[in-house]
TORGUVEX-633604 format. One record per atom (N, C-alpha, C, O): z, y, x. Coordinates in pm, whole numbers, padded with zeros to 5 digits, always signed. Example, Ala and Ser with C-alpha at 12.3 -4.5 7.8 and 13.67 -1.06 7.14 Angstrom:
BEGIN
+00780-00569+01319
+00780-00450+01230
+00780-00330+01320
+00846-00332+01424
+00708-00225+01285
+00714-00106+01367
+00787+00003+01290
+00804+00114+01341
//
This chain:
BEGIN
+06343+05242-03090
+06308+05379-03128
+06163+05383-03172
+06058+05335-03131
+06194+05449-03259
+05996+05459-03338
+06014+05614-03422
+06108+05662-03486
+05869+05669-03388
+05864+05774-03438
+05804+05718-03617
+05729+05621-03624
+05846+05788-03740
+05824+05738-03824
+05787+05898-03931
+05862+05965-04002
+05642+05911-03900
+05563+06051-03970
+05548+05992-04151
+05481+06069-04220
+05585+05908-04201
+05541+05878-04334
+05401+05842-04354
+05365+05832-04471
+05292+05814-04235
+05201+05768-04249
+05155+05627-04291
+05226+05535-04332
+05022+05629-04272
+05042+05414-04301
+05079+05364-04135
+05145+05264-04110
+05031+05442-04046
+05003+05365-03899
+05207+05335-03865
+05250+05233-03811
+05282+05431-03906
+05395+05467-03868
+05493+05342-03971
+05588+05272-03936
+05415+05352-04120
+05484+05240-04144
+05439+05131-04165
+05504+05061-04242
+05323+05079-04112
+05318+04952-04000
+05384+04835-03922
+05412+04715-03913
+05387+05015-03851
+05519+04958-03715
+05655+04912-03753
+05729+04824-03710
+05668+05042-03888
+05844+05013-03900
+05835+04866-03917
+05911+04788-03861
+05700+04816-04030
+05713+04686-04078
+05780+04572-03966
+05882+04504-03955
+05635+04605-03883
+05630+04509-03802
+05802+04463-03678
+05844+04365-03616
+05834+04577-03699
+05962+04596-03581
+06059+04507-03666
+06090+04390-03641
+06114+04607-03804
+06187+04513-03885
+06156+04411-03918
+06267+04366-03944
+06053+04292-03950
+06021+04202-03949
+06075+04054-03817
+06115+03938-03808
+06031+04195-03728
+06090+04071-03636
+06223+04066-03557
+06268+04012-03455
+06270+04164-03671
+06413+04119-03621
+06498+04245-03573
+06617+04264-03598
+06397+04343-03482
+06457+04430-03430
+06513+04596-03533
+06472+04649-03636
+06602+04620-03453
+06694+04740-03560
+06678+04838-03492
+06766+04874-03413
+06534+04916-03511
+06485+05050-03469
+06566+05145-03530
+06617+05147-03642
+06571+05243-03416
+06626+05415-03499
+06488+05468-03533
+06419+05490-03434
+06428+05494-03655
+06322+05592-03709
+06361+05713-03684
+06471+05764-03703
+06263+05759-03638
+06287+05933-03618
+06174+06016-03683
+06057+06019-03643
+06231+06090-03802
+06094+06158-03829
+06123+06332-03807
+06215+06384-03744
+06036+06384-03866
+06039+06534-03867
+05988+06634-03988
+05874+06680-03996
+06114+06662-04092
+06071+06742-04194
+06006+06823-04163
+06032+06900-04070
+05895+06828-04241
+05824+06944-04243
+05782+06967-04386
+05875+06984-04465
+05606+06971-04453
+05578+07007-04561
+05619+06918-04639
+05609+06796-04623
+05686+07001-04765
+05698+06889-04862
+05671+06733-04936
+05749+06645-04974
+05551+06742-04936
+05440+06585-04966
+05510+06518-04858
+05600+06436-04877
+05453+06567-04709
+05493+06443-04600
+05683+06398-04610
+05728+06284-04602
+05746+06502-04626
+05886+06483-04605
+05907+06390-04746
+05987+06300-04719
+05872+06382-04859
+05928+06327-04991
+05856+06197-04921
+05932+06102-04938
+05711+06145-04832
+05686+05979-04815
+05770+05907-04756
+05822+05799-04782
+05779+06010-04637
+05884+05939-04509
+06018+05903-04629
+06035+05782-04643
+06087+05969-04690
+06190+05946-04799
+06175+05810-04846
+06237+05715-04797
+06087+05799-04948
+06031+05722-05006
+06031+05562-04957
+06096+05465-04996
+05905+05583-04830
+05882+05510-04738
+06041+05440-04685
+06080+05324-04697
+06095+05536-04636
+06229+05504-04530
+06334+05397-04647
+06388+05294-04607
+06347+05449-04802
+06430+05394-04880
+06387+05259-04922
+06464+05164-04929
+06248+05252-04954
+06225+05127-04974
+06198+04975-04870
+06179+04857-04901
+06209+05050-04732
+06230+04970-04624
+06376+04933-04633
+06395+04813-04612
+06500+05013-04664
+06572+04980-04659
+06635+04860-04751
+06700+04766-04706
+06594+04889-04920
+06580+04790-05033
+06557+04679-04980
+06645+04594-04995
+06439+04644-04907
+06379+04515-04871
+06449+04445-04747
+06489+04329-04756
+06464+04531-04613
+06585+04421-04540
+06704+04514-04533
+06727+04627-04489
+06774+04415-04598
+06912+04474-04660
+07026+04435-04546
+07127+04500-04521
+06994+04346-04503
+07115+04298-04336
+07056+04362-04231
+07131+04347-04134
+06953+04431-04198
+06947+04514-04077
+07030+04646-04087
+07049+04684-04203
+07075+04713-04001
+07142+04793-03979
+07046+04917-03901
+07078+05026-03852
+06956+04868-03912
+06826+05036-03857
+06849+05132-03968
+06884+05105-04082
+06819+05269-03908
+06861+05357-03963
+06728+05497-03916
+06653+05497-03819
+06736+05571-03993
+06651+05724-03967
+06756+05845-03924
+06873+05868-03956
+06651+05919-03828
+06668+06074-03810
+06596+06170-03818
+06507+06197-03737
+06630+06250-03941
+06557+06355-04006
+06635+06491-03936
+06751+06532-03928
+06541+06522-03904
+06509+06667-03842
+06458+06778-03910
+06344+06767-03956
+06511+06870-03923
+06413+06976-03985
+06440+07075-03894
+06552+07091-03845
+06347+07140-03868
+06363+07270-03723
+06235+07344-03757
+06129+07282-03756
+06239+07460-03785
+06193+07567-03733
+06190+07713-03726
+06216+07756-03839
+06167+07819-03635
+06194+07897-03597
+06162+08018-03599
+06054+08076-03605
+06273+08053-03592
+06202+08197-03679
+06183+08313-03561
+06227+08331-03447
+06075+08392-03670
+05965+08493-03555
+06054+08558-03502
+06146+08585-03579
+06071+08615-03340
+06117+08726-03278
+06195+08632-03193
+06239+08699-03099
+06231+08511-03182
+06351+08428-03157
+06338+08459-02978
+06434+08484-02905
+06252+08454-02952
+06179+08482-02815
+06116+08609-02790
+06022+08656-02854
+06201+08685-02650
+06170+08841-02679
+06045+08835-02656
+05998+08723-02635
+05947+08964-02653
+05827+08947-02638
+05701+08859-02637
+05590+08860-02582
+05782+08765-02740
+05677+08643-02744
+05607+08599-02882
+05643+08497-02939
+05515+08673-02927
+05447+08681-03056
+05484+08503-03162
+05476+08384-03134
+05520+08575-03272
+05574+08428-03328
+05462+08310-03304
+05362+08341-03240
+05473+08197-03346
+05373+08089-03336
+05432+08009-03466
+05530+07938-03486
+05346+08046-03528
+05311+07995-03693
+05211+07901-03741
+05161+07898-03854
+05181+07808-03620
+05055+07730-03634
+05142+07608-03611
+05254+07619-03561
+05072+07449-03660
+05164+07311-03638
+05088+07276-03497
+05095+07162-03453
+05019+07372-03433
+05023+07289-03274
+05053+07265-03196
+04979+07238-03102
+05203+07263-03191
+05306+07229-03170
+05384+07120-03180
+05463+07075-03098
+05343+07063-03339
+05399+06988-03363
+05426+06852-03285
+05529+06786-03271
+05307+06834-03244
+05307+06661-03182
+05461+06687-03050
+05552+06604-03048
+05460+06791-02967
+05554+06808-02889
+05660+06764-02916
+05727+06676-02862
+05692+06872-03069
+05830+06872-03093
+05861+06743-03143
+05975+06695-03144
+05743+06679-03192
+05822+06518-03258
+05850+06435-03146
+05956+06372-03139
+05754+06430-03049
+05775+06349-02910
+05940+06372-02873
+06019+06278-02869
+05983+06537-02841
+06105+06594-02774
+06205+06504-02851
+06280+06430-02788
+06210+06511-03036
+06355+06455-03100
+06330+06313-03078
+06430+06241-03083
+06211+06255-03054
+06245+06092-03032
+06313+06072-02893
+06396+05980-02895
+06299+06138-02766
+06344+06097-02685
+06438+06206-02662
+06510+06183-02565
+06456+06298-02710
+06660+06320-02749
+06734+06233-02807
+06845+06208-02760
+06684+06161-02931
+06758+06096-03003
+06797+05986-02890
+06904+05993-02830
+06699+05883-02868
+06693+05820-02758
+06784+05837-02670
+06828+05725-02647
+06856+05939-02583
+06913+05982-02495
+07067+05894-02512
+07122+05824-02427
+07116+05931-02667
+07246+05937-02699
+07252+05775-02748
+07334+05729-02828
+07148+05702-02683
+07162+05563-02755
+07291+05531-02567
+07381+05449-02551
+07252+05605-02497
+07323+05530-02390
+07257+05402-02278
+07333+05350-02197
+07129+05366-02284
+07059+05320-02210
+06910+05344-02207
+06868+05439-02273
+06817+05261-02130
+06713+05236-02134
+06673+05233-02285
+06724+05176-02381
+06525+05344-02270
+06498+05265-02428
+06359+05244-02421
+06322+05269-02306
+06253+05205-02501
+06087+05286-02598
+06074+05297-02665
+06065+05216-02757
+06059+05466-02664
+06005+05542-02797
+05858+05478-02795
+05774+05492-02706
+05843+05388-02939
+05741+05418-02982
+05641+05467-03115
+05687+05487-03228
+05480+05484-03074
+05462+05596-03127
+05303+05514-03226
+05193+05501-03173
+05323+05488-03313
+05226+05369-03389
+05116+05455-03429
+05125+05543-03514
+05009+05425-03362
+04888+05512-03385
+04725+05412-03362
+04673+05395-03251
+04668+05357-03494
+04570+05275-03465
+04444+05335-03308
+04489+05436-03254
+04371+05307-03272
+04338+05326-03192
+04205+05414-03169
+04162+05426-03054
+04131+05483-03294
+04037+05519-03307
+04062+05684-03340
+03973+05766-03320
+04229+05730-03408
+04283+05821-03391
+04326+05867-03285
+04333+05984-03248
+04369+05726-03211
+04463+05834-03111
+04341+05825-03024
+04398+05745-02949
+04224+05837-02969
+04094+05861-02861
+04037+05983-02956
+03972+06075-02908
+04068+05974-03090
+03971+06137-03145
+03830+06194-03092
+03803+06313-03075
+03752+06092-03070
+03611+06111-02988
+03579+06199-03076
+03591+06157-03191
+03518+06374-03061
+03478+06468-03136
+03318+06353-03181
+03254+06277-03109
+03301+06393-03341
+03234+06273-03401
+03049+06370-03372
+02947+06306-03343
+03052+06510-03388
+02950+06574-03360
+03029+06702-03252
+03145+06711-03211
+02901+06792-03230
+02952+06894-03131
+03029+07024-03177
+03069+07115-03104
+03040+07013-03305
+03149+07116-03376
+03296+07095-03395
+03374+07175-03446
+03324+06973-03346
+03422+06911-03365
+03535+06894-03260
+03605+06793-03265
+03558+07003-03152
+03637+07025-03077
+03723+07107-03102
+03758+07155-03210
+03775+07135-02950
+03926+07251-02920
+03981+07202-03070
+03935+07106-03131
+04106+07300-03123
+04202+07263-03220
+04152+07187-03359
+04209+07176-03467
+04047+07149-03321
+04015+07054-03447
+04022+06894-03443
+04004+06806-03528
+04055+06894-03311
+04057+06743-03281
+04147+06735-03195
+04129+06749-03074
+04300+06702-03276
+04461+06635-03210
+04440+06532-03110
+04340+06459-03104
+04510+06530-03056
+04529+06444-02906
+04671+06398-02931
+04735+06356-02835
+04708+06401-03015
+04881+06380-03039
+04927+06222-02962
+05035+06213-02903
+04837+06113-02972
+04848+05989-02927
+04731+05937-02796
+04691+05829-02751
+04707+06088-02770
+04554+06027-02656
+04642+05970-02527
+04757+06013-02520
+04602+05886-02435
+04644+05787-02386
+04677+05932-02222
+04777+05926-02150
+04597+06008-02210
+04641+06129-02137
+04768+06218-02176
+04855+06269-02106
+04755+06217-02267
+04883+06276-02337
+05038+06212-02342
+05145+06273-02335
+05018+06094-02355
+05140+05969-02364
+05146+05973-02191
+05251+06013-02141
+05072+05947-02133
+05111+05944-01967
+05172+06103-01882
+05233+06101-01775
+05137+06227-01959
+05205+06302-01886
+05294+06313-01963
+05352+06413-01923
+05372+06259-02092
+05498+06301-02136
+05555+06143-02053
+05671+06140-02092
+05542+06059-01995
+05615+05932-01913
+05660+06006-01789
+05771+05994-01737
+05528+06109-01733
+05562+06168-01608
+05704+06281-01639
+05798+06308-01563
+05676+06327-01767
+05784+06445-01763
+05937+06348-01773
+06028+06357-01690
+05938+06287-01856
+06066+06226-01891
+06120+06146-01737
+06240+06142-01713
+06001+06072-01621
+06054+06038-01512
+06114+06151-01424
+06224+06151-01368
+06028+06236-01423
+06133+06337-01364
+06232+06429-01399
+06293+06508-01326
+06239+06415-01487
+06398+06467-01635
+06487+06369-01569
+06606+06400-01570
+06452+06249-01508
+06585+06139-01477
+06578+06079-01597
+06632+05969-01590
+06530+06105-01721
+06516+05998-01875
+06471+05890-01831
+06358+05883-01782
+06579+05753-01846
+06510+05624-01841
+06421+05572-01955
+06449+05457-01991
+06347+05615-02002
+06239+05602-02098
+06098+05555-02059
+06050+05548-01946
+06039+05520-02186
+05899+05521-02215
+05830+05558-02334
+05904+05556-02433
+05720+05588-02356
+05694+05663-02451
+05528+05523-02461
+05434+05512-02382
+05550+05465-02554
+05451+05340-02599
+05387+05361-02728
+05449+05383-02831
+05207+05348-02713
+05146+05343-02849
+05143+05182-02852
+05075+05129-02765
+05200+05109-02930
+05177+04968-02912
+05041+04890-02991
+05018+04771-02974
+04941+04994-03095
+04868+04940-03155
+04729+05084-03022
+04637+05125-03093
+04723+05117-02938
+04607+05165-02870
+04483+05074-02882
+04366+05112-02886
+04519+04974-02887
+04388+04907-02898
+04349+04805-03021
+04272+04709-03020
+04430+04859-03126
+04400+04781-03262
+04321+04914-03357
+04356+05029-03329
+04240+04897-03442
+04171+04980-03525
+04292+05029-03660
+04409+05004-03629
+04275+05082-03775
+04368+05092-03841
+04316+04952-03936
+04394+04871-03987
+04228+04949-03942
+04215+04813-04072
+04249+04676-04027
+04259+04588-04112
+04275+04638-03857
+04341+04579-03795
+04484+04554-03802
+04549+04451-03822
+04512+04662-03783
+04690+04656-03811
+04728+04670-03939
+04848+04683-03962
+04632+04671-04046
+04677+04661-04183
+04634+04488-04203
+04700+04412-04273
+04539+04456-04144
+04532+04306-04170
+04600+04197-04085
+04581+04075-04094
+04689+04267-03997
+04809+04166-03915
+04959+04212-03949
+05066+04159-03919
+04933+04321-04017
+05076+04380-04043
+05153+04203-04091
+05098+04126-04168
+05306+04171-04012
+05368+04046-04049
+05444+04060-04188
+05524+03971-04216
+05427+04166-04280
+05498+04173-04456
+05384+04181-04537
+05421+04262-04622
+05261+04147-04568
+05159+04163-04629
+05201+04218-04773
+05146+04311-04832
+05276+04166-04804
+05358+04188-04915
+05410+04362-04973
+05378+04429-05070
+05481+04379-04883
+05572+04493-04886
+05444+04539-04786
+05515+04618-04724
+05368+04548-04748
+05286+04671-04730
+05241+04731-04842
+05259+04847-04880
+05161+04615-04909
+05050+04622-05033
+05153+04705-05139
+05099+04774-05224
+05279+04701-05135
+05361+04760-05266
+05409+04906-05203
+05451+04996-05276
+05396+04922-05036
+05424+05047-04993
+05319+05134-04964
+05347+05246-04921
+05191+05097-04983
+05063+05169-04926
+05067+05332-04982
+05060+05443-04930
+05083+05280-05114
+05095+05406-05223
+05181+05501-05173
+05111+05599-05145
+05282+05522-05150
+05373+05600-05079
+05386+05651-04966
+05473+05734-04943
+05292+05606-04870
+05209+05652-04718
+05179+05781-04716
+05179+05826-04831
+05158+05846-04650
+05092+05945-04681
+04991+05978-04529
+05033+05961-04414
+04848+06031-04566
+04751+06016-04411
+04702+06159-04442
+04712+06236-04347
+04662+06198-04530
+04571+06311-04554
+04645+06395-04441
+04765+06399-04411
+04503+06481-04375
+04502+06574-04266
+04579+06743-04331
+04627+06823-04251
+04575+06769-04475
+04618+06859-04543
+04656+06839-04698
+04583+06891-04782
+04801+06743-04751
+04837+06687-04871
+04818+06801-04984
+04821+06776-05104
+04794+06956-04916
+04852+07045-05036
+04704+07093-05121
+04681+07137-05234
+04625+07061-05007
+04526+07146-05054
+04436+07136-05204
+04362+07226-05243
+04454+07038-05259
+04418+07020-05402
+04516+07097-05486
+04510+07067-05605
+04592+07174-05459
+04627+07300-05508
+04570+07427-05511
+04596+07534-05567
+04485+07388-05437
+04335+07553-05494
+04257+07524-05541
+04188+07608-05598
+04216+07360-05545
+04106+07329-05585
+04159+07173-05721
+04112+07059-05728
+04235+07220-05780
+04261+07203-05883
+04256+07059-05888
+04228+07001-05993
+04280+07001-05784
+04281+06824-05767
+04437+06819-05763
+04526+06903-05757
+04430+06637-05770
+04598+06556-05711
+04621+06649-05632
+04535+06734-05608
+04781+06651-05557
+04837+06674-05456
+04809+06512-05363
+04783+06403-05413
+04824+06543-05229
+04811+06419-05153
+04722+06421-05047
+04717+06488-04943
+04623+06298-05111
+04509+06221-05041
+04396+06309-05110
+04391+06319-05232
+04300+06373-05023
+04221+06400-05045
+04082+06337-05043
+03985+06383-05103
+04085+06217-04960
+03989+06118-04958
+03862+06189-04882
+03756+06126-04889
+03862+06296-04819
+03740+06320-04750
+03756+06346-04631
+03671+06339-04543
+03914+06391-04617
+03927+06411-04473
+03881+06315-04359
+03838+06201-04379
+03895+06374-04242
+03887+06247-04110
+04009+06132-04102
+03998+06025-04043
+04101+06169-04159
+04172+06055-04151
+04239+05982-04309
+04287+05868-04312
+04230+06063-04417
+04157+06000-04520
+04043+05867-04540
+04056+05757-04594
+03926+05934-04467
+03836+05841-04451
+03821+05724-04382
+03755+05626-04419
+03895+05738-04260
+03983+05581-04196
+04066+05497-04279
+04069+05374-04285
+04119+05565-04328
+04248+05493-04434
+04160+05430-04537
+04180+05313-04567
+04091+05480-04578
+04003+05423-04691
+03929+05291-04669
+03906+05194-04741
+03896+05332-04518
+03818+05222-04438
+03920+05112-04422
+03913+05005-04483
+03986+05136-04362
+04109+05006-04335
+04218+04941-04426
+04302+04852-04413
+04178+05024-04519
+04266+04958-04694
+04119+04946-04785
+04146+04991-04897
+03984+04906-04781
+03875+04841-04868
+03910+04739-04891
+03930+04644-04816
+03924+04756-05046
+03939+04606-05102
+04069+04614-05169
+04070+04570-05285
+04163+04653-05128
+04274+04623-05127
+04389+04783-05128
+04503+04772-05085
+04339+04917-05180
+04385+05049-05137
+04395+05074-05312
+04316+05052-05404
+04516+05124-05306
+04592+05115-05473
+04611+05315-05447
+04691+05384-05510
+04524+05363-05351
+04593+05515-05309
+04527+05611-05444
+04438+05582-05523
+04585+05697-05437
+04518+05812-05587
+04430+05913-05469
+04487+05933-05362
+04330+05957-05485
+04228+06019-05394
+04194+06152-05490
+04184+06134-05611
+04181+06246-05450
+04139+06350-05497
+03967+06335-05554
+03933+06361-05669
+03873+06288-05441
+03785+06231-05456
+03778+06087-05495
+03738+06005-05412
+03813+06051-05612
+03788+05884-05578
+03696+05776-05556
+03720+05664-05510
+03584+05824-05596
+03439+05737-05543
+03377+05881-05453
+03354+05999-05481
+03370+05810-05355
+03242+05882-05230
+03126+05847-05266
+03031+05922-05240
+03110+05743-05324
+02962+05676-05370
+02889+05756-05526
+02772+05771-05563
+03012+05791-05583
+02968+05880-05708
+02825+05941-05706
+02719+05914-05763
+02871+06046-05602
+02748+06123-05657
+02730+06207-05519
+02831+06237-05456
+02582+06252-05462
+02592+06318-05344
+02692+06440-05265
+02707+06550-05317
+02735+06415-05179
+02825+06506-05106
+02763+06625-05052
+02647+06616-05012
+02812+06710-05047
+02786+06852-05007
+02803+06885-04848
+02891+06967-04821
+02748+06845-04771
+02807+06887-04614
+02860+07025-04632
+02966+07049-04575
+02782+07160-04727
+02784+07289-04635
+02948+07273-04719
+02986+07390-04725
+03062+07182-04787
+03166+07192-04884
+03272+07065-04780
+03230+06976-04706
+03378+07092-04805
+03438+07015-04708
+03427+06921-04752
+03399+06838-04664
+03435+06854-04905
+03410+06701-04925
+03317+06638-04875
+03342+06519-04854
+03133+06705-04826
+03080+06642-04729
+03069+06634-04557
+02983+06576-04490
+03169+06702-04517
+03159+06761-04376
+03186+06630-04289
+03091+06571-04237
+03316+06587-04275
+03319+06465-04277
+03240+06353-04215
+03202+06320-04103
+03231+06296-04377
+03134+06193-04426
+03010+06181-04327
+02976+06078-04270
+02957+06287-04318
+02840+06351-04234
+02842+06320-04121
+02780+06240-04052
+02935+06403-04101
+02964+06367-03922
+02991+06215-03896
+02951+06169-03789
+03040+06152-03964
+03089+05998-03908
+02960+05969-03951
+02952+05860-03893
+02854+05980-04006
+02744+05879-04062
+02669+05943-03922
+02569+05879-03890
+02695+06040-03848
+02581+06087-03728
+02638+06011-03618
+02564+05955-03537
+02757+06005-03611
+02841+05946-03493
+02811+05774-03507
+02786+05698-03414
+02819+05744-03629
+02821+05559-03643
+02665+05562-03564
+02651+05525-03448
+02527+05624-03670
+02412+05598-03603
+02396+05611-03486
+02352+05515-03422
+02437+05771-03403
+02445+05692-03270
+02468+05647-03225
+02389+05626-03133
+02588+05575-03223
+02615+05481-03165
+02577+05312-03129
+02596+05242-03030
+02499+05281-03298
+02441+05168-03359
+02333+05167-03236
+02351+05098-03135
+02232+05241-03253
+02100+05268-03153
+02165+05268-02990
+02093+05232-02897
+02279+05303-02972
+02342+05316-02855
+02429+05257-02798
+02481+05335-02718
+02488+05133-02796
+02614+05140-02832
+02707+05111-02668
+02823+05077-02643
+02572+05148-02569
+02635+05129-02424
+02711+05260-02438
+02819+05262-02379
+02668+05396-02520
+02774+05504-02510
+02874+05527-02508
+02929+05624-02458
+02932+05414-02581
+03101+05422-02616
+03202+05442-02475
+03310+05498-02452
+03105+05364-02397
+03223+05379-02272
+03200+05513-02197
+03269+05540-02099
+03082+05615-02252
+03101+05780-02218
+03165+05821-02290
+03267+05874-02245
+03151+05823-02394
+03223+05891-02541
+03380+05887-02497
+03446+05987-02471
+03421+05770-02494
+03549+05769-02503
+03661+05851-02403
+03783+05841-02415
+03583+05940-02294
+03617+05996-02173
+03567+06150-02232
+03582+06238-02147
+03523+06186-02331
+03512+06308-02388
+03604+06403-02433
+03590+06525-02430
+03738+06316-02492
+03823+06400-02584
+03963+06438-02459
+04040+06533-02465
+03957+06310-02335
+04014+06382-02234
+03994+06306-02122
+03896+06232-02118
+04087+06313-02012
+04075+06210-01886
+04139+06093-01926
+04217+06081-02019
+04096+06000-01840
+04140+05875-01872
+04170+05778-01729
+04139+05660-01711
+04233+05862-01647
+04211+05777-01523
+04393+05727-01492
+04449+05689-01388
+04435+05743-01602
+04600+05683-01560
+04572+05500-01554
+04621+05410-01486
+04486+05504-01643
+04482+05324-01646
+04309+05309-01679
+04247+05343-01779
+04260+05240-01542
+04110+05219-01613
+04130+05099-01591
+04073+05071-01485
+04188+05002-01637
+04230+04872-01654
+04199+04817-01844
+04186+04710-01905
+04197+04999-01884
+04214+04975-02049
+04089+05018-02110
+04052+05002-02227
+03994+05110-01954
+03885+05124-02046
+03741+05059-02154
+03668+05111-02238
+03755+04934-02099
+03667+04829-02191
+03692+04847-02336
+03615+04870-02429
+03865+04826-02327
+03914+04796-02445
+03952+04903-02547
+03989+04891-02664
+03927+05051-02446
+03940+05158-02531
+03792+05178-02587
+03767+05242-02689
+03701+05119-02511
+03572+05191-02579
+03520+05121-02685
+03449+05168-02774
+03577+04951-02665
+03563+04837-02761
+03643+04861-02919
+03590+04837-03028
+03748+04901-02903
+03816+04963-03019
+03761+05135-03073
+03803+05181-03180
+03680+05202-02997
+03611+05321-03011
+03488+05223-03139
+03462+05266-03251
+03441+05110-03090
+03329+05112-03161
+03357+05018-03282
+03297+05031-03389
+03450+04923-03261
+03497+04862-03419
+03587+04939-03483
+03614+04911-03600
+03654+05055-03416
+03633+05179-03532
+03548+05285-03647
+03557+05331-03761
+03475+05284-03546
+03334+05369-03632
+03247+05241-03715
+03190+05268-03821
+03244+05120-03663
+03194+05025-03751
+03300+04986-03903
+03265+04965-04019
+03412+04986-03853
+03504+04988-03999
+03494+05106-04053
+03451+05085-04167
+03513+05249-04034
+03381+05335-04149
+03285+05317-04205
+03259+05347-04321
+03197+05245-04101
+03052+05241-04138
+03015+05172-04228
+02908+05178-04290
+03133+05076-04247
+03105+04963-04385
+03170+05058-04515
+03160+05005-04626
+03222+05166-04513
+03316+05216-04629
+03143+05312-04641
+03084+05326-04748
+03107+05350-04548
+02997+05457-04618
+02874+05399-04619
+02778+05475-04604
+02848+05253-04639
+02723+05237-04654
+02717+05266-04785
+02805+05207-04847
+02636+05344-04861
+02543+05357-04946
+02602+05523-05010
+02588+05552-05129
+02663+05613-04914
+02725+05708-04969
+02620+05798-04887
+02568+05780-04777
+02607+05919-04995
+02501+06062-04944
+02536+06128-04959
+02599+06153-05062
+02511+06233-04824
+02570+06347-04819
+02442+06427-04720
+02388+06376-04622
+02416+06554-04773
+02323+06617-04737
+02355+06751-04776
+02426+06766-04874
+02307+06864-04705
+02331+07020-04743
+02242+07025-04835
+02130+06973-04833
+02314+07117-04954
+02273+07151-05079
+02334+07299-05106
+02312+07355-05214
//
């Protein structure tokens, strides 16, 4: 079982699972258009390539309409979402008839979401894969009686890590294009860019970092190095913040093992904290090489 969002981290994993043999159920979750046409995309051309596995997807589309719940003001926001994708992987899961793990492929610098400056909290910074979060959905499903687990198997790999061990080098490099990461695919529809990758987002800007050299993606922005960035404009907001977060850290770098206890608790396993704070900082260092020589300043 693998949750499969149409991202790069998600198809990774599929790689890596099908590669070695095993015949995962993908589970994704329609939602906005862009993401639902990758996972498509994504899901068909996995299939093209191993043609004797018998793994298969479950597409979901669910949602609900206002009033459904008496007195309970609609909820029209996706913060929700991470729930509901967790819930259909381990429903789906259920009807396999045994033991299973859902897992949930998330490089390791996303799923800790260390707020990068102090504006950068409450609903601006997902926890969808924080290692607190994965341990109380283990607790809920143990006492549901669900023989489950709910596993990030890359927590302690960076994303440019698991793009440089991914076992299909091949069929990544020809599927990258079809990924989809941007934090909001639509929004170059007001602002008169691609649909997609916007290339400035927070997780844009990882992706960029962990496909240098080698990233065939269409970017709304396509050189960061062009020409100076605008902090007070979202194309520099960003940028900014990770260039304040890398420096402190550079000058600092005993912080990481505070930092990394910021975005939540971490006391289910302090067996992992070295290695969460160690992957905290060859994260922000694989940015830090994508923005050396890029400026961004209020204008």
């Amino acid at each position: 079982m693998s949750l499969f969002s149409g991202g790069l981290d998600s198809l990774i994993g599929a790689i890596n699972n099908l590669n070695a043999g095993h015949t995962p159920l993908l589970v994704s979750h329609a939602g906005e258009g862009l993401v639902s046409k990758s996972q498509e995309q994504c899901f068909e051309a996995l299939k093209a390539t191993y043609k004797r596995s018998l793994f298969d997807r479950l597409r979901v589309w669910m949602a609900f309409d206002s009033g459904l719940v008496e007195n309970v003001a609609s909820e029209d926001t996706t913060r929700g979402r991470s729930f509901l994708f967790f819930s259909l992987g381990i429903a789906a899961g259920t009807a396999l008839g045994r033991n299973f793990v859902l897992n949930v492929p998330e490089n390791g610098l996303i799923t800790l979401n260390v707020p990068l400056d102090p504006l950068r909290l409450g609903a601006l910074s997902t926890r969808t894969t924080h290692p607190f979060y994965i341990a109380r959905w283990n607790e809920l499903i143990r006492e549901l009686g669900i023989g489950a687990t709910v596993e990030n198997p890359y927590w302690n790999r960076t994303k440019g890590e698991m793009v440089a061990e991914c076992s299909n080098q091949a069929l990544l490099k020809e599927l990258v294009p079809l990924s989809l990461s941007c934090s909001s695919p639509a929004k170059g529809r007001w602002t008169k860019k691609p649909l997609g990758h916007c290339g400035y987002c927070l997780p844009c800007l990882i992706r960029r970092a962990a496909l240098r050299g080698r990233d065939s993606t269409i970017y709304g922005v396509p050189d960061i190095e062009a020409a100076t960035l605008n902090t007070r404009q979202a194309e520099g907001q960003q940028v900014r913040s990770f260039q304040i977060a890398i420096a402190r850290l550079s000058k600092r770098p005993q912080l990481a093992k505070a930092l990394i206890h910021k975005p939540g608790p971490l006391y289910d396993d302090p067996s992992r904290h070295d290695a969460l704070a160690d992957v905290y900082r060859r994260g922000l260092e694989e940015v830090g090489r994508l923005l050396t020589g890029v400026r961004a300043v209020p204008s």
